[in-house]
NUKOL-609177 format. One line per field, with one value per residue (C-alpha): residue in three letters; x, y, z. Coordinates in steps of 0.1 Angstrom, whole numbers. Layout:
aa: [ALA;...];
u: [X;...];
v: [Y;...];
w: [Z;...];
//
This chain:
aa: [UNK;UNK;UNK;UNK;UNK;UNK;UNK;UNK;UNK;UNK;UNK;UNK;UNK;UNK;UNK;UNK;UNK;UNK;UNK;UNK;UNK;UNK;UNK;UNK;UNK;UNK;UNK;UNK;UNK;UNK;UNK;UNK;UNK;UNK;UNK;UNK;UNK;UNK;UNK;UNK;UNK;UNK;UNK;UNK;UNK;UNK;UNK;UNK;UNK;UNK;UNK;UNK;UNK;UNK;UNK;UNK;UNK;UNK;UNK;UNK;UNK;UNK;UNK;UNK;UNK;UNK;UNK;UNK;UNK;UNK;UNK;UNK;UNK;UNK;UNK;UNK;UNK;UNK;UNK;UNK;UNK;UNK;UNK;UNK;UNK;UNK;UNK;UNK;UNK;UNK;UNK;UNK;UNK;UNK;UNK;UNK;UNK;UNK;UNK;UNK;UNK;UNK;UNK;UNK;UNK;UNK;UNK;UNK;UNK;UNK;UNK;UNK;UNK;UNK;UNK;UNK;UNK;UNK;UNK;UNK;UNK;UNK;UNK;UNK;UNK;UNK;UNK;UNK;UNK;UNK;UNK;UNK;UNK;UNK;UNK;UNK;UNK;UNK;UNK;UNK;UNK;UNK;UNK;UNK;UNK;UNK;UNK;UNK;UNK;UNK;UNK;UNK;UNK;UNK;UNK;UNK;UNK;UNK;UNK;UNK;UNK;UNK;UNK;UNK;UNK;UNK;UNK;UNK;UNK;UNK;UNK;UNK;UNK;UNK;UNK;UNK;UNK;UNK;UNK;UNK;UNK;UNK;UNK;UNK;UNK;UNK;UNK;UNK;UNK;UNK;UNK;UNK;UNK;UNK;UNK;UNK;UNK;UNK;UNK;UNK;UNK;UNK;UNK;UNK;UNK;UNK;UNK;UNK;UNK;UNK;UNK;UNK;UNK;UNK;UNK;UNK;UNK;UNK;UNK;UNK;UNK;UNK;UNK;UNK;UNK;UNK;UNK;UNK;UNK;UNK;UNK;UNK;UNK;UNK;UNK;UNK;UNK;UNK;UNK;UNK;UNK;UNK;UNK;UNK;UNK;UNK;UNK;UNK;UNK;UNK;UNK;UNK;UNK;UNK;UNK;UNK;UNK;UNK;UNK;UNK;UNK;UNK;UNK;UNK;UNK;UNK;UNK;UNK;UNK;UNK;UNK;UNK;UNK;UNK;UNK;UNK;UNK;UNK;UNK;UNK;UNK;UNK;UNK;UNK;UNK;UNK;UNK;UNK;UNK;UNK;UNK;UNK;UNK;UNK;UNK;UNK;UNK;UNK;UNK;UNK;UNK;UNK;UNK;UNK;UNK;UNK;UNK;UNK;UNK;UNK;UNK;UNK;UNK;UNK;UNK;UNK;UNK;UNK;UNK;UNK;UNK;UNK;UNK;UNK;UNK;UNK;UNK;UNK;UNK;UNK;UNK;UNK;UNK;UNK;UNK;UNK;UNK;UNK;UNK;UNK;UNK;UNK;UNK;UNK;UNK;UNK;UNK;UNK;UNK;UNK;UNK;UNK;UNK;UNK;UNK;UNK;UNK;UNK;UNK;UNK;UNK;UNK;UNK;UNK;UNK;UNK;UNK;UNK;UNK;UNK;UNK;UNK;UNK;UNK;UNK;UNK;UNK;UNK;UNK;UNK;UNK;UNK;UNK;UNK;UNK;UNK;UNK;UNK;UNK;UNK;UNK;UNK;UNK;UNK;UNK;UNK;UNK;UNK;UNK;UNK;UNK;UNK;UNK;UNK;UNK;UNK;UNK;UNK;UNK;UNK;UNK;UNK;UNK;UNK;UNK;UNK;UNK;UNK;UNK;UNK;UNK;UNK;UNK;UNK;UNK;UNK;UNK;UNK;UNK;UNK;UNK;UNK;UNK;UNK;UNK;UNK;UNK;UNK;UNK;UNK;UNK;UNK;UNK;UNK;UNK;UNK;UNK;UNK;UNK;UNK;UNK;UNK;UNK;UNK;UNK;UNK;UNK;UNK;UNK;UNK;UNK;UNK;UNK;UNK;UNK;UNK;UNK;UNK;UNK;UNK;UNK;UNK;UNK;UNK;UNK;UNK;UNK;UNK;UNK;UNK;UNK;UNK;UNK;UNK;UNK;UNK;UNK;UNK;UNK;UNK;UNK;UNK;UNK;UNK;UNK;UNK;UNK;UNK;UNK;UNK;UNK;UNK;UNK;UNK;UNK;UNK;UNK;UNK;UNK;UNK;UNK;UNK;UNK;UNK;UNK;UNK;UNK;UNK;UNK;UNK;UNK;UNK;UNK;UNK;UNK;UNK;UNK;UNK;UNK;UNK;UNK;UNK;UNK;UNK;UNK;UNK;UNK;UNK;UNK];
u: [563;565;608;613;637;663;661;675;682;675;637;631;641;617;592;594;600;564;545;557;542;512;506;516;491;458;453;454;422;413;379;366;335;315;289;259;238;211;176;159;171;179;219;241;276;294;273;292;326;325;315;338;369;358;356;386;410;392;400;437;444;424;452;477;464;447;413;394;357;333;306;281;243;218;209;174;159;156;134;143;129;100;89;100;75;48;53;50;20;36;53;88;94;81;104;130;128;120;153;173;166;179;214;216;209;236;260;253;254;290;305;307;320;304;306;275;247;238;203;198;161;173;166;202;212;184;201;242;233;209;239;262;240;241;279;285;258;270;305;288;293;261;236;203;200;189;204;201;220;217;200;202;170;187;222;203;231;236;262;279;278;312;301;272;268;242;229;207;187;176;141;162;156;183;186;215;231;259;295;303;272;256;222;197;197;169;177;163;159;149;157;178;203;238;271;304;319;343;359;375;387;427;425;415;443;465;454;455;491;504;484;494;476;447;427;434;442;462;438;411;430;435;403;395;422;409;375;387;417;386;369;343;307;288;265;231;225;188;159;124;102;74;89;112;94;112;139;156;143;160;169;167;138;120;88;101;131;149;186;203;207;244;248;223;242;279;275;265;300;302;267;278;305;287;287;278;280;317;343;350;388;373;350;375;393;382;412;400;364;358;335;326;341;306;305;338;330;306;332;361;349;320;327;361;352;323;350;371;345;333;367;370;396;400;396;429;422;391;399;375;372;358;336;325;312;304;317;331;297;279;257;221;192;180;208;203;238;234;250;230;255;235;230;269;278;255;268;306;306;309;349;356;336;356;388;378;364;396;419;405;383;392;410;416;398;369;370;349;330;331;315;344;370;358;363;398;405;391;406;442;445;426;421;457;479;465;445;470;498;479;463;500;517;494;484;487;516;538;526;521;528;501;528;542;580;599;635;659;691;697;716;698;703;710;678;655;671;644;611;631;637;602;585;606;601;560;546;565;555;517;521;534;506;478;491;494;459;477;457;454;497;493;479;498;527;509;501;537;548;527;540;574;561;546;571;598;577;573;610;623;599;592;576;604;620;613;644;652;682;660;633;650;654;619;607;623;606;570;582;582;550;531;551;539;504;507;519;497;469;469;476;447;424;407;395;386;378;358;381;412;398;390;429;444;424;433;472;470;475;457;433;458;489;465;481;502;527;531;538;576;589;576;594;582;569;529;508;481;444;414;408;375;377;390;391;386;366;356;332];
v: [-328;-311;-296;-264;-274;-253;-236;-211;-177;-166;-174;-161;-129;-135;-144;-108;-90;-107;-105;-69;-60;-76;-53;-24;-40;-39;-1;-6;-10;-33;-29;-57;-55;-81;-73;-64;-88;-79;-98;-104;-139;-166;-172;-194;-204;-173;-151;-176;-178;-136;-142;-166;-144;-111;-135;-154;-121;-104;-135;-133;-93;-102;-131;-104;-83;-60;-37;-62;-60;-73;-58;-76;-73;-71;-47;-42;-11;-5;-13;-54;-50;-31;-54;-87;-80;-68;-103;-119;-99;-87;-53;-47;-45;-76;-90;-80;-91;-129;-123;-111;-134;-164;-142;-137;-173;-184;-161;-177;-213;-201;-191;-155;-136;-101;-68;-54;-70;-39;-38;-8;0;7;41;53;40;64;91;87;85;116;132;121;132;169;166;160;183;214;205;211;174;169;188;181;174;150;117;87;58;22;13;-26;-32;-60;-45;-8;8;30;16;38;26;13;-13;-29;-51;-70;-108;-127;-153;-186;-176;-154;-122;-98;-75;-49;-66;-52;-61;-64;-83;-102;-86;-71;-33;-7;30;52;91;108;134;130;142;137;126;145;116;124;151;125;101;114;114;75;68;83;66;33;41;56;22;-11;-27;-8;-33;-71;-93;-78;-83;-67;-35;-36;-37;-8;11;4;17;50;56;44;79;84;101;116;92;88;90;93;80;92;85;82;48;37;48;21;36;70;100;128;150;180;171;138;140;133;117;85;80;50;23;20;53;39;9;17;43;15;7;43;35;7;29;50;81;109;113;94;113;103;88;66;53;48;38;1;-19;-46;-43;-85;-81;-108;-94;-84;-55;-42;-13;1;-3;7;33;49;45;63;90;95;94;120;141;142;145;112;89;60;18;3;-25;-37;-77;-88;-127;-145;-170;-201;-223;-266;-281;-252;-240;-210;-219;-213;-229;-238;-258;-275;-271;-251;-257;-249;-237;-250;-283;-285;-277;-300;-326;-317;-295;-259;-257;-284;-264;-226;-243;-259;-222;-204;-233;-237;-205;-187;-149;-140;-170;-185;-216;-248;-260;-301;-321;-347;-319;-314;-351;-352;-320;-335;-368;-359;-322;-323;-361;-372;-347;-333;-356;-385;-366;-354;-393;-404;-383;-381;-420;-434;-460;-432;-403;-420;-392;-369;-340;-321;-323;-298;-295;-313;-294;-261;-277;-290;-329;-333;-359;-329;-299;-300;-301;-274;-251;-256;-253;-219;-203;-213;-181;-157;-176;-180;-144;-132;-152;-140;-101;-105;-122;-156;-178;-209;-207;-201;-229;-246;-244;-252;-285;-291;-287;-309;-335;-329;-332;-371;-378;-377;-390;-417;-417;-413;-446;-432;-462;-484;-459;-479;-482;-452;-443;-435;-409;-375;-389;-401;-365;-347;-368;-359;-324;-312;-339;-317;-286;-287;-295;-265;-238;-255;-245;-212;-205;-218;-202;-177;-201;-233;-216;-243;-274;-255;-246;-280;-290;-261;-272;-309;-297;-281;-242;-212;-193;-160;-183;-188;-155;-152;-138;-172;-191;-194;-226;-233;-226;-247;-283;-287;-312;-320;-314;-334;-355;-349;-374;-377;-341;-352;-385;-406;-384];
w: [786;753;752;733;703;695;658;634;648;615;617;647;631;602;629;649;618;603;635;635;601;611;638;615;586;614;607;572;548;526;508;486;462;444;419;428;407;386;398;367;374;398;409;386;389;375;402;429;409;415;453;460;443;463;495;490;488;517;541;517;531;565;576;563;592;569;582;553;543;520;498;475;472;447;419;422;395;358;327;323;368;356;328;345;371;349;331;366;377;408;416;413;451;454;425;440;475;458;443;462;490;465;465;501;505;481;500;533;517;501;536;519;548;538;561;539;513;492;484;459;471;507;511;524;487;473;493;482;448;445;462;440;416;429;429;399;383;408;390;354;345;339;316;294;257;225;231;200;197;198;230;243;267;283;288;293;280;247;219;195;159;160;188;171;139;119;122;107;137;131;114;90;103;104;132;151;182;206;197;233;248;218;230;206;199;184;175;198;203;233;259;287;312;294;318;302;297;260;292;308;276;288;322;324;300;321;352;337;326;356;375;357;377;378;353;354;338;309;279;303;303;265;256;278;265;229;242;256;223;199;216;243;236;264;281;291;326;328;311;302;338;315;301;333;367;385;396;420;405;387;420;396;377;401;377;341;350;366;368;347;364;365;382;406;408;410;438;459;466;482;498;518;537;541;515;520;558;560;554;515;524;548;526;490;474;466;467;442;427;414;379;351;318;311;331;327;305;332;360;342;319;339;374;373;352;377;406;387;383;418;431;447;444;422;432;436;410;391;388;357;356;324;323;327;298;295;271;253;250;269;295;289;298;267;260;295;302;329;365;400;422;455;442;434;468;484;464;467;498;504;501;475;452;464;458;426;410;424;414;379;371;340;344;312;291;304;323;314;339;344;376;365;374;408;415;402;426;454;448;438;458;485;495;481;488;520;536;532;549;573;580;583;601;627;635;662;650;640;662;699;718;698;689;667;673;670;651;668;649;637;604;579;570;531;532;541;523;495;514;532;508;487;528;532;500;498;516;501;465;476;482;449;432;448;445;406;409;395;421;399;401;439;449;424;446;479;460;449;485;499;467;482;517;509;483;515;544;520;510;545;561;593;601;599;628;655;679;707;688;654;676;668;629;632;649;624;595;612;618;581;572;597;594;556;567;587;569;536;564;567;531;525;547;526;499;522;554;573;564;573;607;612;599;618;652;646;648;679;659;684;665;670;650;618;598;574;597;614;578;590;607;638;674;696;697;703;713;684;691;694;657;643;620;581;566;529;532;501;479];
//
């Protein structure tokens, strides 16, 4: 019923030579990390912001035919643990589970695809970090001495002189706070197991030079640079078990010492494929490890210069987003300008609120958060663009027959050559975008296609292409409406996964045509599927 159309010999070349790469792309890995976040407190909207951005590029390298996974989880020991729960009367363990339940749940509400949800009291995570432990002491990286400094109880971390200054708070007490964090520090001397860490200050410059890309966005990787050229001190990797017993123990020394948290914390990305008993180049590298600016020292400082010295190799990227304020301001509770993230999706949906975050989350700057901005994305993106062409192209009135024609000539007709060309060049745009971590300019040009897309359906009047003589014209005008819809389908896939699925299914598109491979124009004409009703109804 349906006649193959004839088309451009030219695509079907694209086509074998995209499906081909596909194939060749299914061997290949493609390991995503969240955080794992801290459970001294319940989610907020910058712990989904991070989920959504790790999920969003492993469903991005999964349509590309990659191998793609998906860690996140939840960091679960040191001293803010230990005294949160002590505050609470109730033990750590139990702390944690409360916690950490609230971060699974927020995953599963998020659609976040994960392979793995890290829990850093599972006992195989006790095990890869003792050994890593080992490894890097066996490799005299590691040894014991005096350790001062400036020590932050909330960011658990040491600070050197040059990263910590004086304020005075609002009762007019002056006290020393971290540079980086904001966070409250006190001098402290004690002894500990050191990390060799002023070893490796060359090294991770020359990685980061020899791998633009290593650290995104661009002011991301200056500030580390100005870190490491501003000169590294050894660091503290343990800490008295007499004042932090929850924790992994010392292997070396289990009865005065645990290890620091962030040791603990970063070999969980090892943990969850499986280090030690994997074969160390199946488990590494990362190819993107998503962080909030916060934690950027720990992952791009530490964590590589622990990788180097246990001869293991290096992520692929370390993508730190900023954050997310309202009204220019921090969010805080205090200030009651806070935002749930469950509440927000029940009230705007699941993928409304993934493409808003990806679409207008800050990279480099932070991002403001605004309830009113979700609207206007819904209304003009998702509702306005997409849905209306979708609606119109496949009415009854216009579409009787319930297909998606195909093209009826292999020249182009002057009237189409613009939604054409934007239609052609999309995927391979989308693509550069999302590679150089640009997704607000990615979807950007989804959203100008589809523009195009309306702006000649609309100029074109199918509807007034009534007689038998006007069908091929008529065809043609439906083909790119829903060839846009289409291809605008796929693309967006990783960030809106359940509304796409329902789009995709409405026109007619097998489950195996939904990769990126199959982005080109179309072969064949297809009957549509069964309608499920409006995809972006009235909020």
């Amino acid at each position: 019923m349906f006649k193959r159309w004839t088309v451009q010999l030219a695509l079907n070349s694209h086509l074998r030579a995209a499906q081909q790469q596909h194939r060749r792309l299914t061997h290949n890995q493609a390991y995503i990390t969240s955080p794992i976040y801290y459970v001294n407190a319940v989610p907020h909207i910058g712990h989904l912001y991070s989920s959504v951005i790790a999920d969003t590029l492993r469903r991005f390298y999964a349509m590309k035919g990659y191998d793609a996974t998906l860690t996140t989880g939840t960091d679960e020991h040191g001293l803010k643990i230990q005294q949160a729960a002590a505050k609470n009367n109730t033990t750590p363990l139990q702390l944690c589970d409360q916690v950490s339940q609230r971060f699974k749940d927020l995953c599963d509400k998020a659609n976040i695809d994960y392979t793995t949800f890290m829990r850093t009291t599972e006992q195989r995570h006790a095990k890869a970090v003792s050994h890593l432990w080992n490894t890097l002491l066996d490799a005299g990286h590691i040894y014991k001495g005096q350790h001062e400094g400036w020590y932050a109880i909330s960011d658990e971390a040491f600070y050197p002189d040059n990263q910590v200054h004086q304020v005075t708070d609002d009762q007019g007490q002056t006290m020393m706070v971290s540079t980086e964090s904001g966070q409250k520090v006190e001098w402290t001397m004690e002894e500990n197991y050191k990390f060799k860490l002023s070893a490796f200050e060359r090294p991770l410059l020359d990685w980061i030079e020899q791998n633009p890309q290593a650290i995104v966005p661009a002011n991301r990787k200056n500030e580390v640079i100005s870190w490491i050229q501003a000169g590294l001190s050894d660091l503290s990797i343990s800490r008295l078990r007499s004042r932090l017993d929850w924790g992994i123990p010392v292997p070396n020394d289990p009865q005065n010492h645990t290890i620091y948290v962030w040791l603990d914390a970063l070999t969980n990305y090892m943990t969850a494929k499986g280090y030690p008993e994997n074969d160390t180049n199946d488990i590494l590298p990362a190819k993107v490890h998503v962080v909030g600016k916060d934690i950027l020292r720990f992952h791009a400082v530490y964590w590589p210069a622990f990788l180097m010295a246990a001869n293991l190799p290096l992520p692929e990227q370390i993508l730190a987003h900023a954050h997310w304020t309202m009204n220019k301001q921090k969010m805080s509770k205090s200030r009651g300008n806070v935002a749930d993230p469950f509440l927000v999706m029940d009230t705007y949906g699941v993928d409304t609120v993934r493409y808003y975050l990806m679409r207008d989350g800050g990279l480099a700057d932070d991002g403001d958060y605004s309830e009113e901005e979700i609207k206007k994305r819904y209304k003009k993106d998702l509702a306005g663009m997409f849905g209306n062409l979708l609606n119109r192209s496949t009415g009854q009135a216009l579409n009787p027959e319930g297909c998606v024609p195909g093209l009826t000539s292999t020249a182009v007709d002057p009237r189409d050559q613009e939604i054409h060309d934007k239609l052609t060049a999309l995927p391979g745009i989308f693509n550069m975008h999302f590679e150089d971590r640009e997704f607000n300019k990615g979807f950007t040009a989804i959203m100008d296609t589809l523009t195009e897309a309306n702006k000649h359906f609309t100029d074109n009047e199918p509807w007034k292409l009534k007689d038998q003589d006007q069908k091929d014209r008529r065809d043609t005008v439906l083909y790119y409406a829903l060839e846009t819809c289409r291809v605008a389908g796929i693309l967006l896939q990783p960030v809106m996964p359940t509304k796409m699925d329902e789009l995709l299914s409405r026109l007619g598109v097998p489950d195996n045509q939904r990769f990126f491979a199959n982005t080109i124009m179309a072969i064949d004409s297809r009957p549509l599927g069964p309608s499920t009703g409006i995809l972006f109804p009235r909020l």
